[in-house]
N, C-alpha and C positions, 0 to 999 in steps of 0.2 A: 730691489732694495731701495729704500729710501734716500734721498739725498739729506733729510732734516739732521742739521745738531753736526753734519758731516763737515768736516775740512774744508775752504775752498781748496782746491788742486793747481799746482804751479802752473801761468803761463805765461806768457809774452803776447802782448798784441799792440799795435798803434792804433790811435783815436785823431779824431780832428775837433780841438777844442778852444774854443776864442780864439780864429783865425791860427793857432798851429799844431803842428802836427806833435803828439807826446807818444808817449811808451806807457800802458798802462800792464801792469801787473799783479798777483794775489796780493804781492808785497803792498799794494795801495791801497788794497782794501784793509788792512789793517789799521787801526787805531782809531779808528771811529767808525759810524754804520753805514754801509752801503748799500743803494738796492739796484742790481741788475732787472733791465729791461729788455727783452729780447723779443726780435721785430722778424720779418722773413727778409724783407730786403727794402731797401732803400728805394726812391722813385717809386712807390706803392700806393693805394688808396688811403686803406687804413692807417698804413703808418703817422702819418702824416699829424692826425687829429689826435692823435695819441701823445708824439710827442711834444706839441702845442699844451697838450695836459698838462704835462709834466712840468713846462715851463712855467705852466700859469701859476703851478704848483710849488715852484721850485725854492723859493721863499723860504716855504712855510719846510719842505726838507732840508734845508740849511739852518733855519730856526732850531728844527729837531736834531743838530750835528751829524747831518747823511749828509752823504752825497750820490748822484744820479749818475747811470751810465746808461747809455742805450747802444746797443748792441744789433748788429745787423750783419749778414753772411757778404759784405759788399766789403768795399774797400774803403780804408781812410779818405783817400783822394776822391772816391764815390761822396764820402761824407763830407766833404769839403763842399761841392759843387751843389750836393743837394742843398747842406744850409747854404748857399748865395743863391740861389734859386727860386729855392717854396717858402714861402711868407709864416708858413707854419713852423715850419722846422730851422725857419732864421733865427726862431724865438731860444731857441737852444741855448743855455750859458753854461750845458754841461758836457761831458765828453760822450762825443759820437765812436763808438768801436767798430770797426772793422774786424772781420774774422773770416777772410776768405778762407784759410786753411781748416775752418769746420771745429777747431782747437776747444773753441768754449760752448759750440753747439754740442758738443757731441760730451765734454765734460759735465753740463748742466741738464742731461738728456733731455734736449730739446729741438734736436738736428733731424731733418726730413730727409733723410738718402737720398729717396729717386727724387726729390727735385732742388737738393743742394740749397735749402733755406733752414729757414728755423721757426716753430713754432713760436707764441705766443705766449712767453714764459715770463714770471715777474718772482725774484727775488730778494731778500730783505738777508743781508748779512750780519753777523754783529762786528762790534772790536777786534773780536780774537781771531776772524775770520770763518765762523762756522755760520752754516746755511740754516736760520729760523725759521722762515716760511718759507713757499712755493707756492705759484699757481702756474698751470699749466692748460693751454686748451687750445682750441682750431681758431685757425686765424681768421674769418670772418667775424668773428666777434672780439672786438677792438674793446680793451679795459678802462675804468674807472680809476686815474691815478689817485684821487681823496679815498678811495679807499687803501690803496694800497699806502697811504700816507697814515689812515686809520692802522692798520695791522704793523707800521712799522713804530707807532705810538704805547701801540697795547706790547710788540715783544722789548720796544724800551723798557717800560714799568713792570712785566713780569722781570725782565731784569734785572730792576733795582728793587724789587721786591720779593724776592724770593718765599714760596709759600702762598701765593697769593694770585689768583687767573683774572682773565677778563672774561666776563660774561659777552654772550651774542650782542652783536651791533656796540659794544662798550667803547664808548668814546672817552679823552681824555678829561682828566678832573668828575669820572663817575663811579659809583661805585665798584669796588672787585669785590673774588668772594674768596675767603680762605677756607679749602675744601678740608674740613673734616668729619669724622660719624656723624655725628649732628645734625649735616646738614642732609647725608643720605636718604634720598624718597621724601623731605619736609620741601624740594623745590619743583 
């Protein structure tokens, strides 16, 4: 089954976010958009360039009223020492989550069993807290956060436009199409 369009599902976890330690929950994901970013684990190759991404990025996701979490199967306390650490992942001004209890791996299925990490999962919440996008795939292959800043631009304005999609590659201020007979077989 799908996770799209579904509920996020209640949980508890701490983050380590601008030097302290917080409580984040589904409850925070509500009232503006959020996009979960999920990592296998902290002190990692990949991870690292990914969430320097996000930093670079991170601007332009508060421009669009989101906010970033990145999410990892380690510990808060892990996410503390790694942002004072890696130059990369210092860049962070958003909340690093800890999930050793597997809680939001296994919620977002995105949780590895035999080896207690987590795939490489990115999702795009709305306000009300239901899941718009997902992507999902093997962790050698580290993501593009401008796009996932694209797809959180395009489920914006399906949003506020009801009736109205984004076309492939549709970046913001281009055209959409409003799907009816009409346009059937004439694209």
């Amino acid at each position: 089954m799908s996770l799209i369009n579904t509920q996020v599902q209640p949980f508890k976890v701490n983050a380590f976010h601008n030097g302290k330690f917080i409580e984040v929950t589904e409850e925070s994901l509500k009232g503006k958009w959020s996009v979960l970013i999920f990592m296998p684990a902290a002190f990692t190759f990949n991870c690292p360039t990914e969430i320097e991404d996000a930093a670079n990025n991170y601007a332009e996701f508060q421009k669009a009223g989101a906010e970033v979490y990145i999410v990892t199967t380690d510990t808060h306390f892990s996410h503390k020492v790694w942002h004072e650490t890696s130059p990369a992942v210092g860049k962070a001004q958003f909340p690093l989550i800890g999930d050793p209890t597997h809680q939001l791996t296994n919620a977002f299925g995105v949780h590895i069993a035999e080896e207690g990490l987590a795939l490489r999962g990115t999702f795009i919440i709305n306000p009300e807290g239901q899941i718009k996008t997902l992507e999902i795939h093997s962790n050698e292959i580290a993501r593009d956060v401008g796009e996932t800043l694209r797809k959180l631009k395009a489920a914006q304005y399906t949003a506020a436009h009801p009736g109205e999609v984004c076309p492939a590659k549709w970046k913001e201020g281009e055209k959409t199409l409003a799907p009816s007979l009409d346009l059937v077989g004439k694209i």
